[in-house]
C-alpha positions in Angstrom: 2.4 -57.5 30.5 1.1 -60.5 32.7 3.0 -61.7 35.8 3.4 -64.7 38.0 3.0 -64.2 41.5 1.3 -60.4 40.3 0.1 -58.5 43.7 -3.5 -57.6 44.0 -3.1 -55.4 46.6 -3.4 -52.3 44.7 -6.2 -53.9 42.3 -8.4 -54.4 46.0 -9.7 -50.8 47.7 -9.6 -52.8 51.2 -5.8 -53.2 50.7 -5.0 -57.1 51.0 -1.9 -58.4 50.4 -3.1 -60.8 48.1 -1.7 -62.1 44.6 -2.7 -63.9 41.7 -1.2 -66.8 40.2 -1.0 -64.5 37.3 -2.3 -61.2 36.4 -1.5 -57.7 34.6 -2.8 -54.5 33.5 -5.5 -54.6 30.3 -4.5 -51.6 28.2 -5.8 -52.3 24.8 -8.3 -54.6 22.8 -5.0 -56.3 21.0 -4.4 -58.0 24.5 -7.2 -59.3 25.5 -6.8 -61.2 21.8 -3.2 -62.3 22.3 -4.2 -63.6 25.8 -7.2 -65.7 23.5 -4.4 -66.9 21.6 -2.5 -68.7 24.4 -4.9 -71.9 24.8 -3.7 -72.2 28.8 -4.5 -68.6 29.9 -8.5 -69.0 27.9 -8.7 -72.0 30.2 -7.1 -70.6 33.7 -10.0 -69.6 36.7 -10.4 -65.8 35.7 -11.3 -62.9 37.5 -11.7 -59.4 36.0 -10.7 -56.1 37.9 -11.3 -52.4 37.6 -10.4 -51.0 40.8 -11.4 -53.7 43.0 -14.1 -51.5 44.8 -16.5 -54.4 45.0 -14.5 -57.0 46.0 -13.4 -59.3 49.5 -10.6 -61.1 49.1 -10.1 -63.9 51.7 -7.1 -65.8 50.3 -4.8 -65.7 47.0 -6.2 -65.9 43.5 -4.9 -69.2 41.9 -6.0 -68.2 38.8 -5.8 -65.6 35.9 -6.0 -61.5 37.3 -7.5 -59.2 34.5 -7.0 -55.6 35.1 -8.6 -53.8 32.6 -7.4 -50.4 31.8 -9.3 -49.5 28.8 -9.1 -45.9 28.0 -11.2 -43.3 26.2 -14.6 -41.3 26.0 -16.6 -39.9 22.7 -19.2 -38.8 21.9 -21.2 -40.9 19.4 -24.2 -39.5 18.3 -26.7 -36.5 19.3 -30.4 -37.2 18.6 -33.9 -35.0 19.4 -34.0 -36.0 22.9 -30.2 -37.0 23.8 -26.7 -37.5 23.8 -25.6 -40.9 22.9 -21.6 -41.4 25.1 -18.9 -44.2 24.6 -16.8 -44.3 27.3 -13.9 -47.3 28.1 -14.5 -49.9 30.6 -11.1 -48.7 32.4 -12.1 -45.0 32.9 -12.5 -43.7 36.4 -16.3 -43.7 36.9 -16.7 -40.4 38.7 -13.6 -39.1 36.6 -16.6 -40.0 33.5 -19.4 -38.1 35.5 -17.4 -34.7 35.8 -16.6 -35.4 32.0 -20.6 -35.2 31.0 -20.7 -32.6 32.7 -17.8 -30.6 31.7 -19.5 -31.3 28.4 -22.8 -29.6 29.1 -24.1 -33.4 29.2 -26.1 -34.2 32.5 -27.9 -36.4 33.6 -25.5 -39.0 35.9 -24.5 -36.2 38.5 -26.6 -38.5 41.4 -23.9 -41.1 40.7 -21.0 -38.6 41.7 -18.1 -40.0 43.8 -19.1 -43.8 43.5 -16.0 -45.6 43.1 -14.4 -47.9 40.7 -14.9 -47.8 36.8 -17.1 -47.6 33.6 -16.8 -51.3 33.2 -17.8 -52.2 36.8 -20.9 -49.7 37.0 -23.1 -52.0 34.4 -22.0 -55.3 36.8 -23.3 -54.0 39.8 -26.2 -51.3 38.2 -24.6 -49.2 40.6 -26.7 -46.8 42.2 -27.5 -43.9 44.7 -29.6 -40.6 45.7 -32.6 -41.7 43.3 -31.1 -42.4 40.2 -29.5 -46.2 38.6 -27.5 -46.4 35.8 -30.0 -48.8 33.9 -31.5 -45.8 33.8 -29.0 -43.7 31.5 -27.9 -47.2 29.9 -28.0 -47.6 26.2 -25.8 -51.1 25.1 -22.2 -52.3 26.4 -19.9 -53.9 24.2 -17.9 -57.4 25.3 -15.5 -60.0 24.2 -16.3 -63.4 25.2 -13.5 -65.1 26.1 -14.8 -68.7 25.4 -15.6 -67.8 21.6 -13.4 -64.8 21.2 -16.6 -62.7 19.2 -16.9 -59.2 20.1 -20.9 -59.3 21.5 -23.1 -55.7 22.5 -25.9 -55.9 24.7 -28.7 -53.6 25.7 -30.7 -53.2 28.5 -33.0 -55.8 28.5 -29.8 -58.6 28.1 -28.1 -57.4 31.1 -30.9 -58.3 32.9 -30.6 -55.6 35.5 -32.2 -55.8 39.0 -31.2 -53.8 42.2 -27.5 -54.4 42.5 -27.7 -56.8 40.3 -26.9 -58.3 36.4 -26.1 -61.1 34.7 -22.7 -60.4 34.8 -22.8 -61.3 38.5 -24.4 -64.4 37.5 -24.4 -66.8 34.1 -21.7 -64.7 32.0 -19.5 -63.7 35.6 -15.7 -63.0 34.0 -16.4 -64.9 30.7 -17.9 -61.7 29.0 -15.6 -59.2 29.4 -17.0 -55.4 28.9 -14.5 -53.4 26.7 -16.9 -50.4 26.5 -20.3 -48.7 27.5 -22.8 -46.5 25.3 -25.0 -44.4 27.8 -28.0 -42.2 26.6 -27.8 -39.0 28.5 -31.1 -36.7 28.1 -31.2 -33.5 26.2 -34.2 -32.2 28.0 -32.9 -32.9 31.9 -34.6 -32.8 34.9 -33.0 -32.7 38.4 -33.3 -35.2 41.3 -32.9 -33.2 44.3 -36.0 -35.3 46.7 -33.4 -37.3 48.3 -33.4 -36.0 52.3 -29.5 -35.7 52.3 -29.6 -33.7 49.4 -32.2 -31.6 49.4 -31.3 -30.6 53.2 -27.5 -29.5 52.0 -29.4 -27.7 49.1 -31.5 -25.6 51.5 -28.4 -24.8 53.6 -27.2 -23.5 50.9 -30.2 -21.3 49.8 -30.4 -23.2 46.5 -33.7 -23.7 45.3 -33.5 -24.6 41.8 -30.2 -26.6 41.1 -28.2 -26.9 38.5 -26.6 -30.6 37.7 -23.4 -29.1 38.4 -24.6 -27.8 42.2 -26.1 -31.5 42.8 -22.9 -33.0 41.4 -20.9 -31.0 43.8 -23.9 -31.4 47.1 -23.3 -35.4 46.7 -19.9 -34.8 46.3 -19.4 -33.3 49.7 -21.6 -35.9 51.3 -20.2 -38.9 50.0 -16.5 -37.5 50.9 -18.1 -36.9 54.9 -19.7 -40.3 54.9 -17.2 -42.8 53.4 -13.5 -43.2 54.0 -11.2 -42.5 51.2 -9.5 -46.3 50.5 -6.8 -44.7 50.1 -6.4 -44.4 53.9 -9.2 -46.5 55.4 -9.6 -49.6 53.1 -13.2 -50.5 52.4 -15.6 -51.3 49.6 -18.1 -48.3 50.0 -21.5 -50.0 51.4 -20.9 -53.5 52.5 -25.0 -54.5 52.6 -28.1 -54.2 50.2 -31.0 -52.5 51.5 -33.4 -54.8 51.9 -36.7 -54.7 50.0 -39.8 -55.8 51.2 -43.8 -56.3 50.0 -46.1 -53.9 51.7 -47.2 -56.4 54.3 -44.0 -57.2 55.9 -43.5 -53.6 56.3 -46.1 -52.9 58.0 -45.7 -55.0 60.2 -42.1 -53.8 61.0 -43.3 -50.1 61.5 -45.5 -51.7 64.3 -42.3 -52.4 66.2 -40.0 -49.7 64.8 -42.3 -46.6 64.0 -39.4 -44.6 63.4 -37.6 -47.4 60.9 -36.3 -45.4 57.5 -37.6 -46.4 54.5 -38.4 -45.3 50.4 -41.2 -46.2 49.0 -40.6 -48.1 45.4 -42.7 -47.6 42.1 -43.7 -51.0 42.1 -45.0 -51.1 45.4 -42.8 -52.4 47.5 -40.9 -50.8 50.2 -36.9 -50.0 50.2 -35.5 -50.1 54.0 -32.4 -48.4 55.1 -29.8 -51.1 56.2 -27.6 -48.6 57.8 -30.6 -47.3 59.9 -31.0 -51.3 61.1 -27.3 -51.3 61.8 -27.1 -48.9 63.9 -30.1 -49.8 66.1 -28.3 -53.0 66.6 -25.1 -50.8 68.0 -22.7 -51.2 65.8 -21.9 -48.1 64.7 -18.2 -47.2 64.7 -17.5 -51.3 66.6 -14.6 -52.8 65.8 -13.7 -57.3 65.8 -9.9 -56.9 65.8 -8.9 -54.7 63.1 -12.2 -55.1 60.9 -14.3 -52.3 61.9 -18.2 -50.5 61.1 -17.3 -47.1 59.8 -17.9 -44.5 62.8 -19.8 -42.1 59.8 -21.8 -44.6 58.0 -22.5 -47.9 59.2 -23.1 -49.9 56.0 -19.3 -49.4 55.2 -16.9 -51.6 56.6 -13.2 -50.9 56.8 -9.6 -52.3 57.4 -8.0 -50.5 60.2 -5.0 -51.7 59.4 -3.8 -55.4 58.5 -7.3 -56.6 58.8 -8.2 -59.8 56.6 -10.8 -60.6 54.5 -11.8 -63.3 56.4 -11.5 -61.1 59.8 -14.3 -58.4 57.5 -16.5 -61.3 56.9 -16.3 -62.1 60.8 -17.7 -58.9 61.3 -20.4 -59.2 58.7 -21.9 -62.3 59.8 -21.8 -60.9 63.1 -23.4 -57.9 61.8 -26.1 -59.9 59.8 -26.6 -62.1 63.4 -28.0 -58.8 64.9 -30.0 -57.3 62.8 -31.7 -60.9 61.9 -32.6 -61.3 65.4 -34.0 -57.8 65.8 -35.9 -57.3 62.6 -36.6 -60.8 61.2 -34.4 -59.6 57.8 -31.4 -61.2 56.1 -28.9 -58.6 55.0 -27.4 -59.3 51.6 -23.9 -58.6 51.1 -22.7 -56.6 48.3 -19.2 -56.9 47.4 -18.2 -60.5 45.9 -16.4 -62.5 47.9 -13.4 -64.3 46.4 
């Protein structure tokens, strides 16, 4: 049931005490059509939640809050070469990665322990330790709120790019995603190249790992490098590695021969923000109560009654830096409301 006045706070993983002008909990199909039905709310400023793990707030929403809290997974098919997954926008994302695999189902395990939900992961085409969902991506299903039909799009209509869809973009909180159809491959293969993992693989004398042993590797690592919101807010990493042409990179490694990088398949060159960060000293500084994480220094995190506008502080200082030492604007990731 919507609210007036409804707190945000627990619908934000940096834990601001902000409110909408209205908001609730989505729980079912049915409301999202009753809330189409009320000819004030379809025309309100709208944003749409899942846990809030991507998200700055630096004052209240006066607007329309949508929590969505869709539940349920299945599986839909089983061809030659793969399963073919629903799952519902509102599911726990790593809570639907255990699932899979659980099921005997791998192929997402790289994307352990990234927060926030189904629903989000297509927004962002979340990603980590060599794998992105557009990769395991099948269609989505959405309601449009301007015309109330139910549309599905695939791959190529989500227009996916690092970090990036149009749902940041032209269809931002008008096309709501209700579910998401992944294609999960029978014949699996694991990722294991990544330094981080492979290193925690060796220590452990594996050699050949199952999905379940990287699953669980990733899963340790991600819980040693980044906070748990629950008691250090924060929005996982706060900047995009920056991505360059072949060039510009090597003319960087001129001044920074030791600068961490990935090679990309079309050419270009990946570089590691966090690495940039913390040549610039900021690792583990603080501006008030907004402070780089001491672990990982492309997570940011609320120390306590920070503000959004007290995290961005920090960012642009942040961004200042590194700009001055390595000629490179860093992107930020989370939106900022």
């Amino acid at each position: 049931m919507l609210q007036t006045n409804y707190s945000l706070r627990s619908s934000n993983t940096f834990g601001f005490d902000v409110r909408a002008r209205i908001g609730g909990p989505i729980c079912s199909e049915a409301d999202l059509t009753a809330l189409r039905a009320d000819q004030r709310m379809v025309n309100m400023p709208r944003i749409v939640l899942g846990l809030g793990s991507n998200i700055v707030f630096t004052r209240d929403f006066d607007g329309l809050a949508l929590v969505i809290n869709l539940r349920g997974r299945r599986v839909i098919a089983q061809i030659d070469d793969a399963y073919i997954i629903e799952v519902a926008a509102g599911e726990r994302w790593h809570d639907f990665v255990d699932w899979t695999l659980q099921q005997g189902m791998p192929g997402l395990e790289n994307l352990a322990m990234i927060p926030g939900t189904v629903g989000a992961a297509p927004v962002q085409n979340i990603g980590a330790y060599g794998l992105e969902l557009a990769e395991r991506f099948e269609r989505l299903r959405a309601l449009d709120m301007i015309n109330g039909r139910i549309v599905e799009l695939d791959s190529q209509e989500c227009a996916f790019g690092y970090r990036d869809s149009i749902f940041q973009h032209a269809v931002r909180d008008q096309l709501i995603i209700l579910s998401v159809v992944f294609r999960l491959p029978k014949r699996w293969c694991a990722r294991n190249l990544y330094a981080d993992v492979a290193s925690r693989l060796a220590v452990n004398n594996i050699s050949k790992p199952t999905a379940r042993q990287i699953f669980d590797v990733i899963t340790e690592i991600r819980r040693e490098k980044l906070p748990d919101p629950a008691i250090l807010g924060s929005v996982g990493s706060f900047f995009k590695n920056p991505i360059v042409d072949t060039e510009q990179f090597l003319v960087l490694r001129e001044k920074e021969p030791d600068i961490v990088y990935y090679n990309q398949r079309d050419g270009r060159v990946k570089l590691a923000a966090g690495w940039m960060i913390d040549r610039c000293g900021w690792k583990g500084r603080s501006i008030g109560k907004a402070a780089v994480h001491k672990s990982q220094s492309l997570v940011l995190v609320n120390r306590g009654g920070a503000t959004g506008e007290q995290i961005l502080t920090l960012a642009r200082a942040i961004r200042s830096d590194v700009s001055r030492r390595f000629g490179l604007k860093l992107d930020i990731e989370p939106r900022i409301i």
